[in-house]
PDB file of the backbone (N, CA, C, O) and the ligand in Angstrom, with CONECT records:
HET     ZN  A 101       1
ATOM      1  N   UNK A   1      19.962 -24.539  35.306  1.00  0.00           N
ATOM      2  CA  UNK A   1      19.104 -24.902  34.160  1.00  0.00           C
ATOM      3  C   UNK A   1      17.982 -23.886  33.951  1.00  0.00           C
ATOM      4  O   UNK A   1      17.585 -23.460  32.866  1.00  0.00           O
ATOM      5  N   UNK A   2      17.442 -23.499  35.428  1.00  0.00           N
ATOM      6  CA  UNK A   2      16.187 -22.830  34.812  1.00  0.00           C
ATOM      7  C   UNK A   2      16.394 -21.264  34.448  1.00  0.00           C
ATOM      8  O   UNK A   2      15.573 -20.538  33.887  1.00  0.00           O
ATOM      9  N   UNK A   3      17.639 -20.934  34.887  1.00  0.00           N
ATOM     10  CA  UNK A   3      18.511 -19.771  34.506  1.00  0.00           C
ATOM     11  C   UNK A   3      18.314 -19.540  32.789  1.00  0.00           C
ATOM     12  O   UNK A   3      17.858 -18.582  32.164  1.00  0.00           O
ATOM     13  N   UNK A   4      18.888 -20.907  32.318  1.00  0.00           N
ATOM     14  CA  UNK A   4      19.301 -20.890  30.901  1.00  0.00           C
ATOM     15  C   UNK A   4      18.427 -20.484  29.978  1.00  0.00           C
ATOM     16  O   UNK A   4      18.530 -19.694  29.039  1.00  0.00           O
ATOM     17  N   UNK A   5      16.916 -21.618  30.674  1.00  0.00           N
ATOM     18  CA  UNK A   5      15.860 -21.765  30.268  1.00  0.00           C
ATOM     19  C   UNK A   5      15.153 -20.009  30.153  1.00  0.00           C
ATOM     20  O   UNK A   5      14.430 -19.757  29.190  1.00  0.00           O
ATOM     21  N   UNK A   6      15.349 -19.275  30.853  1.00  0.00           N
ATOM     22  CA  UNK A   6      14.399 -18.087  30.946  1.00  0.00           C
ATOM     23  C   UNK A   6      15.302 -16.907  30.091  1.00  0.00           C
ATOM     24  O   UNK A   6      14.707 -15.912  29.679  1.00  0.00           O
ATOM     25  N   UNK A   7      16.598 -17.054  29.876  1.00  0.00           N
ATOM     26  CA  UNK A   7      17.569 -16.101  29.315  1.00  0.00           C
ATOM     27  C   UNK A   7      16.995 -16.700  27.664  1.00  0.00           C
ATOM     28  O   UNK A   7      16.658 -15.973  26.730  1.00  0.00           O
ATOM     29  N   UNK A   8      17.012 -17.967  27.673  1.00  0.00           N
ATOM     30  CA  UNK A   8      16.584 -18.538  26.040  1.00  0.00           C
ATOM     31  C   UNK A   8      14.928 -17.667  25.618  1.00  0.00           C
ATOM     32  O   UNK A   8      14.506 -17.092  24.615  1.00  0.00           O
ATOM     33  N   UNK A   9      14.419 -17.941  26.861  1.00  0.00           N
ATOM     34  CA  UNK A   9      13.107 -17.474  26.497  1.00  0.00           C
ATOM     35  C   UNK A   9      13.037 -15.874  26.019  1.00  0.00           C
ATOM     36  O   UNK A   9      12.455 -15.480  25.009  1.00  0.00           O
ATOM     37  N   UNK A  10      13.761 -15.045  26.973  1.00  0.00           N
ATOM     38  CA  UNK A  10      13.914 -13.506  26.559  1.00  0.00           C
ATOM     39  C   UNK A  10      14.463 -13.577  25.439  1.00  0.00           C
ATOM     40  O   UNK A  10      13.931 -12.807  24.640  1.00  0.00           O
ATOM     41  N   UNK A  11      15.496 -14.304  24.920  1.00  0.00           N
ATOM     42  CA  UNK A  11      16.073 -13.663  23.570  1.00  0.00           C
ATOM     43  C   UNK A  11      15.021 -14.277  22.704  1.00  0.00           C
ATOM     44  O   UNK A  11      14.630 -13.760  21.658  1.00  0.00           O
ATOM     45  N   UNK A  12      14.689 -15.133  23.075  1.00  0.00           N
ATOM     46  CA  UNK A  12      13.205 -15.405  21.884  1.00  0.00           C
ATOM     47  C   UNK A  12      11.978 -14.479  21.057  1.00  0.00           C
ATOM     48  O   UNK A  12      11.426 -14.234  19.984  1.00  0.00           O
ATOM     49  N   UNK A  13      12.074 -14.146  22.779  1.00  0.00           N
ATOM     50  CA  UNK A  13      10.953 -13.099  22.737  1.00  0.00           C
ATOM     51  C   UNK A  13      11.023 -11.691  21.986  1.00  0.00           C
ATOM     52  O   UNK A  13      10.216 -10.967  21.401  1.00  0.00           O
ATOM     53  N   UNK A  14      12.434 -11.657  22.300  1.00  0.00           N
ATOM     54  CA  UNK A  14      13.080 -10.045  22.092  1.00  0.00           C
ATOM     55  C   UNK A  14      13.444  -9.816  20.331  1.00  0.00           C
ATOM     56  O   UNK A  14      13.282  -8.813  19.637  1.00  0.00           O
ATOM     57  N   UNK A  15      14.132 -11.529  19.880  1.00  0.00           N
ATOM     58  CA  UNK A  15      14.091 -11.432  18.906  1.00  0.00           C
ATOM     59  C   UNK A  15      12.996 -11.175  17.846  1.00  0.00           C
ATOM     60  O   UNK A  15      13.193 -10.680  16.736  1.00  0.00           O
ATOM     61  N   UNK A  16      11.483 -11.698  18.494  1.00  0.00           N
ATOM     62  CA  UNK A  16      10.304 -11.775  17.565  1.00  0.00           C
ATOM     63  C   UNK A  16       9.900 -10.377  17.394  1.00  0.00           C
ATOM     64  O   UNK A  16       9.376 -10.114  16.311  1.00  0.00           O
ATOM     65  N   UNK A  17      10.072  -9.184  18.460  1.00  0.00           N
ATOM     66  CA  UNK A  17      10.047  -8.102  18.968  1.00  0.00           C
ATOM     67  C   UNK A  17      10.553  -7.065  17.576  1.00  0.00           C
ATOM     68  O   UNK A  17      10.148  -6.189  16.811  1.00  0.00           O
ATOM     69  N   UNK A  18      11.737  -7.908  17.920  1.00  0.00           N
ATOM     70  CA  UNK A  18      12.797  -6.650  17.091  1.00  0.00           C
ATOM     71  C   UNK A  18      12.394  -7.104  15.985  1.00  0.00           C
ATOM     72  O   UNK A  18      12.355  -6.136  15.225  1.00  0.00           O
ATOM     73  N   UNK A  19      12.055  -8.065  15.425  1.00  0.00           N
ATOM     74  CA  UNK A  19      11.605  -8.919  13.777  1.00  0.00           C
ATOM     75  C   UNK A  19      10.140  -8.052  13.348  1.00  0.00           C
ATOM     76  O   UNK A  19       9.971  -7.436  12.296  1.00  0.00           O
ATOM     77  N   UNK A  20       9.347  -8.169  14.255  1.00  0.00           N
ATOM     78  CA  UNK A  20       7.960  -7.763  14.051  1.00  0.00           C
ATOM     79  C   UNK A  20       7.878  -5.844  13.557  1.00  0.00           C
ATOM     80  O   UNK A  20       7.210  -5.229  12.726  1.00  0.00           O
ATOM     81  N   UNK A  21       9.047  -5.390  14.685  1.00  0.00           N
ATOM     82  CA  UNK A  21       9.550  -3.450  14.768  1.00  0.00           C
ATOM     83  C   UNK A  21       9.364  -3.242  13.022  1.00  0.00           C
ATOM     84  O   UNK A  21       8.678  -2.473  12.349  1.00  0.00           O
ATOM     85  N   UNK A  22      10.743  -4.788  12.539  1.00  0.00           N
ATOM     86  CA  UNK A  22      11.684  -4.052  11.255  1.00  0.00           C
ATOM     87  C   UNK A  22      10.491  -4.167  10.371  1.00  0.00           C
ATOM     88  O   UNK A  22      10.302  -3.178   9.663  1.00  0.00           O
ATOM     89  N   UNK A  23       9.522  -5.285  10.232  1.00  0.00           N
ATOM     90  CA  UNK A  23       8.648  -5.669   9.436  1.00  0.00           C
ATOM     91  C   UNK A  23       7.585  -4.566   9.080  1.00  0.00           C
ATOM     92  O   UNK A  23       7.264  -4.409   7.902  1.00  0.00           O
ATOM     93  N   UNK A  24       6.957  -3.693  10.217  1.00  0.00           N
ATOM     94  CA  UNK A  24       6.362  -2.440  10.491  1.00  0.00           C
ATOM     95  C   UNK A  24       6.705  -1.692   9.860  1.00  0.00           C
ATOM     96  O   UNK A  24       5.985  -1.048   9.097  1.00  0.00           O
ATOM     97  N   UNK A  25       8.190  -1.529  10.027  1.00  0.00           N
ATOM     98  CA  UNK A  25       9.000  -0.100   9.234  1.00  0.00           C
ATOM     99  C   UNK A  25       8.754  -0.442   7.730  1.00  0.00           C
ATOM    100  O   UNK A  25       8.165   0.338   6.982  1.00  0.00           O
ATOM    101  N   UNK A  26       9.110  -1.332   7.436  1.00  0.00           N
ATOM    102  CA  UNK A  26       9.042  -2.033   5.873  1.00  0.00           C
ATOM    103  C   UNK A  26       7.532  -1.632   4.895  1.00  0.00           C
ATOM    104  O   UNK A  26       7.427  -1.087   3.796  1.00  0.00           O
ATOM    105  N   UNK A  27       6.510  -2.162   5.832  1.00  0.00           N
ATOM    106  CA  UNK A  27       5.381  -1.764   5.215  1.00  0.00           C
ATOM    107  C   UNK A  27       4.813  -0.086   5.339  1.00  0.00           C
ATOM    108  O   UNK A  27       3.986   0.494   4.635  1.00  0.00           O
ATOM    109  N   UNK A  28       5.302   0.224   6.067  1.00  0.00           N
ATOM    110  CA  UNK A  28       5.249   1.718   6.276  1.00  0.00           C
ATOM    111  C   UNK A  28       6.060   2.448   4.723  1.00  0.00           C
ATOM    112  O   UNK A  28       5.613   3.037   3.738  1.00  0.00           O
ATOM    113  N   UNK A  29       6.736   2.241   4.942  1.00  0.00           N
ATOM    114  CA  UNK A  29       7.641   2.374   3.656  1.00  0.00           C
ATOM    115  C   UNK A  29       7.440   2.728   2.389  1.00  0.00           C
ATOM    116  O   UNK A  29       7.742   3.704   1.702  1.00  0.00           O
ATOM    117  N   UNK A  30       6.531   1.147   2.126  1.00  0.00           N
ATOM    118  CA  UNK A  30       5.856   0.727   1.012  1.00  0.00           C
ATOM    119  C   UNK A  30       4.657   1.613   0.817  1.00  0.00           C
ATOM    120  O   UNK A  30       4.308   2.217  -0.198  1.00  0.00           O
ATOM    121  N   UNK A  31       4.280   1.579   1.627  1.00  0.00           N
ATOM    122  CA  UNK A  31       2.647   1.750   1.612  1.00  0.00           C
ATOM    123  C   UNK A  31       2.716   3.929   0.951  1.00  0.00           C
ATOM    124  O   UNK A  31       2.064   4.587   0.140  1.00  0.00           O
ATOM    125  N   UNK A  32       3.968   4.256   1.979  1.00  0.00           N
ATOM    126  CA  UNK A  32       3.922   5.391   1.511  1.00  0.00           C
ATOM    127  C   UNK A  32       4.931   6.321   0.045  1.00  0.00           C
ATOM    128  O   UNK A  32       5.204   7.467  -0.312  1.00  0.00           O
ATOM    129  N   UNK A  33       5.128   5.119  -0.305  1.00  0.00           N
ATOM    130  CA  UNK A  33       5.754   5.084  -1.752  1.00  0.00           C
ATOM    131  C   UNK A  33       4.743   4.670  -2.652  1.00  0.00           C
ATOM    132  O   UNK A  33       4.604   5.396  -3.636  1.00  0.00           O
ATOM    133  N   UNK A  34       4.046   3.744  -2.565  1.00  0.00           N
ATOM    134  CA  UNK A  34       3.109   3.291  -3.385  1.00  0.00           C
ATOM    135  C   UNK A  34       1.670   4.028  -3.634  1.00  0.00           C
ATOM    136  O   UNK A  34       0.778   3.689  -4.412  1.00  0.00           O
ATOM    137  N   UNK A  35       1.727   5.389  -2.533  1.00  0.00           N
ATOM    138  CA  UNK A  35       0.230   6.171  -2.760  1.00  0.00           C
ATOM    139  C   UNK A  35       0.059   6.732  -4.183  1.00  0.00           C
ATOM    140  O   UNK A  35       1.022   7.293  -4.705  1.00  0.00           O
ATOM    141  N   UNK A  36      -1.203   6.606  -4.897  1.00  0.00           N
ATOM    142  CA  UNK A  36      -1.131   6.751  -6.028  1.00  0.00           C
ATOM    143  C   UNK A  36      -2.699   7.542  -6.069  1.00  0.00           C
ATOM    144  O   UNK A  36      -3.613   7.216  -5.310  1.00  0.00           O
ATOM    145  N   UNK A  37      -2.813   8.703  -7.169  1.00  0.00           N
ATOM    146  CA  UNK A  37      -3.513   9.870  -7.616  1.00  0.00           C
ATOM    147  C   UNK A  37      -4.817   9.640  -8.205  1.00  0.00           C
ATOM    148  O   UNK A  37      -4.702   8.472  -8.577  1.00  0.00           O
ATOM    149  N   UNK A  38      -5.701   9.923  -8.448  1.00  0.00           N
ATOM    150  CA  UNK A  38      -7.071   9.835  -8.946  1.00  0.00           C
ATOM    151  C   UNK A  38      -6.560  10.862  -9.663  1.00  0.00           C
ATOM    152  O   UNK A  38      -6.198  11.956  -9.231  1.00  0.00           O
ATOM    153  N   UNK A  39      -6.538  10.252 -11.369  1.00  0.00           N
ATOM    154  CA  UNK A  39      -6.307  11.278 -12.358  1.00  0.00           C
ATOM    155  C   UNK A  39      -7.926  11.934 -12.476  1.00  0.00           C
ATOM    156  O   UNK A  39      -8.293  12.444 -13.535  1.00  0.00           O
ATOM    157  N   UNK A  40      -8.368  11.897 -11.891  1.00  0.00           N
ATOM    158  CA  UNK A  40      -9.535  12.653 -12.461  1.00  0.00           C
ATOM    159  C   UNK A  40      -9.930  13.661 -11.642  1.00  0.00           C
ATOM    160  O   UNK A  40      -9.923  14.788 -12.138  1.00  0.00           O
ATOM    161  N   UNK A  41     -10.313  13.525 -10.379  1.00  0.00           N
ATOM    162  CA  UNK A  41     -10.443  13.945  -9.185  1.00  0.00           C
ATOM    163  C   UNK A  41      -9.095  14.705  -8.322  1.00  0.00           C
ATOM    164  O   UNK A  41      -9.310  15.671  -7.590  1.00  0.00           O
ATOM    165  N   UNK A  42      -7.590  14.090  -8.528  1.00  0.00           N
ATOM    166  CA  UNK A  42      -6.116  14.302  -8.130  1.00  0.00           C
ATOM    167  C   UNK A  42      -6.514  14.141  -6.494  1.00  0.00           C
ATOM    168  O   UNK A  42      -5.733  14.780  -5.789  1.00  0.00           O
ATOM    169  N   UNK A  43      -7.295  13.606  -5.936  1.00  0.00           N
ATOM    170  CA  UNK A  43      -7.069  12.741  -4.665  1.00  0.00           C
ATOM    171  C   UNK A  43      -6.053  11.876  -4.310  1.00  0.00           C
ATOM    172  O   UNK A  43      -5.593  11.178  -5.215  1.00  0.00           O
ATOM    173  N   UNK A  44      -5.655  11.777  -3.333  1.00  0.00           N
ATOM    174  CA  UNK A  44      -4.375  10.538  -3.364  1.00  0.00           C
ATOM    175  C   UNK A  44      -5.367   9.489  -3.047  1.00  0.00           C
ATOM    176  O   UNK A  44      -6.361   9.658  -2.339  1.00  0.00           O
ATOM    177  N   UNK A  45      -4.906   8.058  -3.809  1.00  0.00           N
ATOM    178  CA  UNK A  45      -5.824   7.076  -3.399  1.00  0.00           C
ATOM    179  C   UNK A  45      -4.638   5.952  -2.599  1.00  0.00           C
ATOM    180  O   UNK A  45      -3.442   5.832  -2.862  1.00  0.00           O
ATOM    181  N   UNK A  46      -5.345   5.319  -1.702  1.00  0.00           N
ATOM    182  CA  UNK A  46      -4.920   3.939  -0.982  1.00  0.00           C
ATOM    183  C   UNK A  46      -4.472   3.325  -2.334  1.00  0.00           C
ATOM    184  O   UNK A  46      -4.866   3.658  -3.451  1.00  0.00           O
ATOM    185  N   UNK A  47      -3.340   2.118  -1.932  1.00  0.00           N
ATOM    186  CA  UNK A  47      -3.315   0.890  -3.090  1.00  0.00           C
ATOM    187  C   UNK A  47      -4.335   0.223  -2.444  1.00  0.00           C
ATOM    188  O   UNK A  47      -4.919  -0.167  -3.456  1.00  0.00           O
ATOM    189  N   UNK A  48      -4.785  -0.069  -1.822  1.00  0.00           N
ATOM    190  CA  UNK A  48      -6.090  -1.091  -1.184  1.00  0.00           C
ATOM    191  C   UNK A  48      -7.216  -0.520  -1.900  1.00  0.00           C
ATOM    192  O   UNK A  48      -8.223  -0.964  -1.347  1.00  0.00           O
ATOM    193  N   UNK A  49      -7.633   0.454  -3.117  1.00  0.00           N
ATOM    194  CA  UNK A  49      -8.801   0.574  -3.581  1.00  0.00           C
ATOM    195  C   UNK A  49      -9.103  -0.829  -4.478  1.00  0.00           C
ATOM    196  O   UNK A  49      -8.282  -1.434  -5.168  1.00  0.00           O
ATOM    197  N   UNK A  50     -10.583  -1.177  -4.254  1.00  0.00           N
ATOM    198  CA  UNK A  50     -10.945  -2.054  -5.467  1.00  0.00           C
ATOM    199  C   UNK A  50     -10.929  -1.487  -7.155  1.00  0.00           C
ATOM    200  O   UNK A  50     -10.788  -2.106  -8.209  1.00  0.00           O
ATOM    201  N   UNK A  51     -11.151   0.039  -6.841  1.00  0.00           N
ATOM    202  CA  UNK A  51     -11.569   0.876  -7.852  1.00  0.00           C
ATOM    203  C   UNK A  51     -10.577   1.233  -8.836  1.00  0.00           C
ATOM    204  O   UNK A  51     -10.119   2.369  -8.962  1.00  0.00           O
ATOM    205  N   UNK A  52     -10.144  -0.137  -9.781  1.00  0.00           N
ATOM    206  CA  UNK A  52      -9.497  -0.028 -10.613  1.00  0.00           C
ATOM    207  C   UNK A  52      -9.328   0.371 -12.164  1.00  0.00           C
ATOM    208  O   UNK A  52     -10.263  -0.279 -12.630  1.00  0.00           O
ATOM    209  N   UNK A  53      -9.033   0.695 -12.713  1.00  0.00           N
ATOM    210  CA  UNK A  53      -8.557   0.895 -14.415  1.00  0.00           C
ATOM    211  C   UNK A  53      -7.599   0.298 -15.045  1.00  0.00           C
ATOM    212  O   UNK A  53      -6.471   0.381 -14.558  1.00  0.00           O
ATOM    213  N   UNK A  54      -7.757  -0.294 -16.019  1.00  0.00           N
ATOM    214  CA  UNK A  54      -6.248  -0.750 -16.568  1.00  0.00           C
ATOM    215  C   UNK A  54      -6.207  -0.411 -17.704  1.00  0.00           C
ATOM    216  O   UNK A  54      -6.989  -1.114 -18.344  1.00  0.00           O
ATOM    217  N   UNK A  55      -5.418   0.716 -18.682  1.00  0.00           N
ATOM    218  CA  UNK A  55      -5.865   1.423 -19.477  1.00  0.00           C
ATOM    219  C   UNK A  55      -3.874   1.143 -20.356  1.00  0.00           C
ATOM    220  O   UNK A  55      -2.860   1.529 -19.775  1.00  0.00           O
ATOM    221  N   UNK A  56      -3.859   0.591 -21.431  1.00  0.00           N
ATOM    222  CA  UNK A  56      -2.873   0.622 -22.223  1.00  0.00           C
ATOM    223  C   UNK A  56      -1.768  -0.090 -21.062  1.00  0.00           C
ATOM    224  O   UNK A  56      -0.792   0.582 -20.730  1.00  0.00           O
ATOM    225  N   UNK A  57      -1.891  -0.931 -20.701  1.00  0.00           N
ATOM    226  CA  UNK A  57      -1.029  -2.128 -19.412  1.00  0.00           C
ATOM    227  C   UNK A  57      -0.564  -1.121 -18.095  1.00  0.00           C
ATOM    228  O   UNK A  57       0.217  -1.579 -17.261  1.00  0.00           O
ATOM    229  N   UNK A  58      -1.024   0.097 -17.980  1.00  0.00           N
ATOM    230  CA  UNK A  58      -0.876   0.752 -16.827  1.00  0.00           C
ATOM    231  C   UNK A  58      -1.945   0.808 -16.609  1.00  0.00           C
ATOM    232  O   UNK A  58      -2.893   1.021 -17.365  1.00  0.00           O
ATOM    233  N   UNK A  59      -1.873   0.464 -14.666  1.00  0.00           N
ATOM    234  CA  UNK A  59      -2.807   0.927 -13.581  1.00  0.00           C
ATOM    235  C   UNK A  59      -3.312   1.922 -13.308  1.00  0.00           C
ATOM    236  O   UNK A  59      -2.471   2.797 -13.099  1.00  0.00           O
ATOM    237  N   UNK A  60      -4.539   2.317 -13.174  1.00  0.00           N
ATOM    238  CA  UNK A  60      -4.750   3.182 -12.760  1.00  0.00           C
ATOM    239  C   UNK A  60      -6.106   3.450 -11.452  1.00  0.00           C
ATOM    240  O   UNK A  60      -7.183   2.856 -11.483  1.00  0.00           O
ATOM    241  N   UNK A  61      -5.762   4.320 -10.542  1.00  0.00           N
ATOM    242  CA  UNK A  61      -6.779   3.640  -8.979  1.00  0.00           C
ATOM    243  C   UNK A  61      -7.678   5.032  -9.113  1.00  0.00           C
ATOM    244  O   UNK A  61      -7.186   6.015  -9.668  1.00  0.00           O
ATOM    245  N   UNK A  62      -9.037   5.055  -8.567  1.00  0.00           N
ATOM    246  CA  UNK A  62     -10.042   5.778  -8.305  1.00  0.00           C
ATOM    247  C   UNK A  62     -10.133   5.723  -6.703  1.00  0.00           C
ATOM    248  O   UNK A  62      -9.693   4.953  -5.849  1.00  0.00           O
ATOM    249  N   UNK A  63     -10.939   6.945  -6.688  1.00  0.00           N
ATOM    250  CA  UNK A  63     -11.375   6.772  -5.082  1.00  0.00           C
ATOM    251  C   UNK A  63     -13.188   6.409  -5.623  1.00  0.00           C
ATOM    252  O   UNK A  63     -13.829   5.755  -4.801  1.00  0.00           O
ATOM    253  N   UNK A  64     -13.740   6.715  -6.590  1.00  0.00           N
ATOM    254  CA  UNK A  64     -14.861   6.004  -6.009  1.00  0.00           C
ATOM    255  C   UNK A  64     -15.570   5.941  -7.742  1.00  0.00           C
ATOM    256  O   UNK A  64     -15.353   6.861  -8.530  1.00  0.00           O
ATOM    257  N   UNK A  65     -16.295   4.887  -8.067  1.00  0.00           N
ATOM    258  CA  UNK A  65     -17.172   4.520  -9.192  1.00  0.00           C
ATOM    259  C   UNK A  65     -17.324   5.467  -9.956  1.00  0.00           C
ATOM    260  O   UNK A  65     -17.148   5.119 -11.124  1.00  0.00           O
ATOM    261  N   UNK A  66     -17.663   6.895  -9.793  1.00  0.00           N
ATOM    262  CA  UNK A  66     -17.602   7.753 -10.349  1.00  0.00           C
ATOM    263  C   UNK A  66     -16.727   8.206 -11.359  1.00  0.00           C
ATOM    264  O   UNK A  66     -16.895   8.336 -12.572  1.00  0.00           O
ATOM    265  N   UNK A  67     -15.574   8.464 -10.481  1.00  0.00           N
ATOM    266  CA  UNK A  67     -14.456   9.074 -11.165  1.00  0.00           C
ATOM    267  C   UNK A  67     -13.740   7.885 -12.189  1.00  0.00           C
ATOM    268  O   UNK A  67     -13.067   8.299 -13.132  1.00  0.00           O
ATOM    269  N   UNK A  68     -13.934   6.051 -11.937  1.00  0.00           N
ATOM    270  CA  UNK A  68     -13.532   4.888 -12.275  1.00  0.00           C
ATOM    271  C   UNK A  68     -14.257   5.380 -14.311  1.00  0.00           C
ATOM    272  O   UNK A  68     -13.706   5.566 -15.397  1.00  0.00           O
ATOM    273  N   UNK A  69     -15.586   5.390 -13.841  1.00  0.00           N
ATOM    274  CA  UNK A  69     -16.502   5.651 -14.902  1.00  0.00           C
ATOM    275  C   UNK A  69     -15.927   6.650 -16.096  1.00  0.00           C
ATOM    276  O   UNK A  69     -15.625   6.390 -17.260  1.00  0.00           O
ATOM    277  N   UNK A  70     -15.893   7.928 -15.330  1.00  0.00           N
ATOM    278  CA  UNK A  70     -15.474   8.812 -16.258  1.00  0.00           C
ATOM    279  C   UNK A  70     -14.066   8.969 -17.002  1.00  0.00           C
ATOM    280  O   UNK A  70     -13.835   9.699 -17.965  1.00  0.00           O
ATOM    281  N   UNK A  71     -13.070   8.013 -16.255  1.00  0.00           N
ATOM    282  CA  UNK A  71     -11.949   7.671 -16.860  1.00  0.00           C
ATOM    283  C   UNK A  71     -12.517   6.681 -17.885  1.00  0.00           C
ATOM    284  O   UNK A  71     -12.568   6.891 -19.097  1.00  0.00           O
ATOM    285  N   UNK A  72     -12.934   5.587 -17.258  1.00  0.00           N
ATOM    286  CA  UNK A  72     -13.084   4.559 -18.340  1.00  0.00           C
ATOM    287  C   UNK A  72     -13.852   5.046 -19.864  1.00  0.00           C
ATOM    288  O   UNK A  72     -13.637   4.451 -20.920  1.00  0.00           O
ATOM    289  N   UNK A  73     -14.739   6.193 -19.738  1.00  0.00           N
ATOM    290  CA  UNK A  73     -14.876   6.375 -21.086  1.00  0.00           C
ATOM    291  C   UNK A  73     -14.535   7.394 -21.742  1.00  0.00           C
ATOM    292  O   UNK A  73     -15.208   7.876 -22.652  1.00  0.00           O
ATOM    293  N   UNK A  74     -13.066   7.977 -21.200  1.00  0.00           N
ATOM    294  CA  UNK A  74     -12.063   9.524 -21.697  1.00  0.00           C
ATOM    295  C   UNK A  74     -11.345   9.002 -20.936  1.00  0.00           C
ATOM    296  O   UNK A  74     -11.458   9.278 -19.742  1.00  0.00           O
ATOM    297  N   UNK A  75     -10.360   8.065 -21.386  1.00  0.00           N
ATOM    298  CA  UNK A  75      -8.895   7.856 -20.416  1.00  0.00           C
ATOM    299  C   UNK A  75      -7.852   8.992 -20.920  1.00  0.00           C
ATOM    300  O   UNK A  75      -7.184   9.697 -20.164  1.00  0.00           O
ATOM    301  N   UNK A  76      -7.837   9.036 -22.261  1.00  0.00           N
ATOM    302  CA  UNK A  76      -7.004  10.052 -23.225  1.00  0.00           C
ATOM    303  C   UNK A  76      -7.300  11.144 -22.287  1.00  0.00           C
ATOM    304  O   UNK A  76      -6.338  11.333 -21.541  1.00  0.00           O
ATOM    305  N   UNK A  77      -8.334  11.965 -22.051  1.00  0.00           N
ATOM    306  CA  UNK A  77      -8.640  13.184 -21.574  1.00  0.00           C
ATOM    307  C   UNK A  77      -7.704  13.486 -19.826  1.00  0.00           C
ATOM    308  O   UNK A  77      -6.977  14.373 -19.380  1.00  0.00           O
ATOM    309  N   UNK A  78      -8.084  12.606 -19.477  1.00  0.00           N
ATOM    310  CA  UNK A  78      -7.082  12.347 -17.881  1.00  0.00           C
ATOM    311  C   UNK A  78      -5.969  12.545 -17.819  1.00  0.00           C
ATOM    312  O   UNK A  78      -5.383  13.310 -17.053  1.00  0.00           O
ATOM    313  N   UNK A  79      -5.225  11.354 -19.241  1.00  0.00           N
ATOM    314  CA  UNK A  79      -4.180  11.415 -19.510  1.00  0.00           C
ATOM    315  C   UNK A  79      -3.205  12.092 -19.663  1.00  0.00           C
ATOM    316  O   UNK A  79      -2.062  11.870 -19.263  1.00  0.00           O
ATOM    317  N   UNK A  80      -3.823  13.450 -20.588  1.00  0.00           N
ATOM    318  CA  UNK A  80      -2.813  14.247 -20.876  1.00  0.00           C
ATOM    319  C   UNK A  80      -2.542  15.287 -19.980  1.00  0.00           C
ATOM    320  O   UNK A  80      -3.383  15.535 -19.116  1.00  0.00           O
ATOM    321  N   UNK A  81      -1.221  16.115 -20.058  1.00  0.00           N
ATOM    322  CA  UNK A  81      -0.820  16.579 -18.926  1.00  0.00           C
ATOM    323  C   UNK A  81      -0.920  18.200 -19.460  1.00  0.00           C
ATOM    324  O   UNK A  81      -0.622  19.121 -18.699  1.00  0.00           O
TER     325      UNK A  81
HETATM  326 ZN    ZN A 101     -11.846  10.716  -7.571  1.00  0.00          ZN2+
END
């Protein structure tokens, strides 16, 4: 019994292990697909900035108040390429 009991427990364990690995890889993933540019500045910004724009239903991220500002009143100017 207490055989059973401790083989149950390792695959428990091992399974949460290997669950927690794939979950890691996943957000890793994401996180480095989802880095996105300070059109103003061309910094790469975190998606975790507060420092947002939403300009014609696209997003757009700042690294800091500044650069948020000067988009917000010349988004056109950023814009174009
Ligand atoms: Zn910037």
């Amino acid at each position: 019994m207490k055989t059973t009991l401790i083989i149950c427990i390792f695959a428990l364990s091992f399974g949460a292990l290997y669950n927690s690995n794939a979950t890691e890889v996943n957000k890793q993933g994401t996180s480095a697909d989802s880095v996105k540019t300070d059109l103003v500045c061309k910094m790469k910004i975190k998606p975790s900035t507060n420092l947002k724009s939403t300009y014609q239903k696209q997003e757009y991220l700042f690294c800091s108040k500044g650069c948020k500002l000067k988009f917000d009143q010349n988004p056109e100017k950023y814009l174009k390429k």
